[in-house]
N, C-alpha and C positions, 0 to 999 in steps of 0.2 A: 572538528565537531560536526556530524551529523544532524541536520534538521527531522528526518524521520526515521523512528526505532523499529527494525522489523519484532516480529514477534520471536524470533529464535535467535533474538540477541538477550529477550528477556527468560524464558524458555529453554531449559536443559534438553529437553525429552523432542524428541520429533512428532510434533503434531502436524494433522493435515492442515493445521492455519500457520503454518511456520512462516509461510513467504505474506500473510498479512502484515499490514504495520498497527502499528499499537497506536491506539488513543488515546488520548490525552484526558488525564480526571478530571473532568471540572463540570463544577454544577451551575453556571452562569449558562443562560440560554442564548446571551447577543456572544460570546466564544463559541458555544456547539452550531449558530446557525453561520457560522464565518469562513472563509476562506478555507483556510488551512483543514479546520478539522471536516471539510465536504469536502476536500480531495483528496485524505484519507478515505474516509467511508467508500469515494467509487474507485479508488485504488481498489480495495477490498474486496467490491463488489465484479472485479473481473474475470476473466477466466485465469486458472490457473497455468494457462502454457504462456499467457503472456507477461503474467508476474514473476514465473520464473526467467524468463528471459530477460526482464528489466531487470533483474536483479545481477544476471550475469553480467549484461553490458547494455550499460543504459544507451548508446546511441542507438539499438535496436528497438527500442521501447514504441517510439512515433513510428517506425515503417512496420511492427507487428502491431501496433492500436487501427492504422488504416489500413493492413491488410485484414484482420479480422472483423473490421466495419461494413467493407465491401463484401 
């Protein structure tokens, strides 16, 4: 079981947000300002060569977040 649903798990069609993940519905404000769903949104919020890369293989993910930091 997966903790995060990308979006072209949900998603037939190839969109340019396919390598985002999907949010979670909920209309409670102390869930949207919490953990989980703010590290979604800056997942989202990254570049896209390095979401594709976490996607391929996640031990890459931390040495492409601090080499596109620097």
């Amino acid at each position: 079981m997966e903790i995060f649903t990308p979006n072209s798990d949900i998603h037939t069609k190839n969109t340019r947000s396919k390598l985002n993940l999907s949010l979670p519905q909920t209309t409670l404000t102390e869930c949207q300002k919490g953990v989980y769903f703010a590290g979604i949104k800056m997942f989202n919020h990254l570049h896209e060569n390095i979401k594709k890369n976490s996607v391929i293989a996640q031990t890459n993910f931390k040495v492409n977040l601090k080499y596109f930091f620097y």
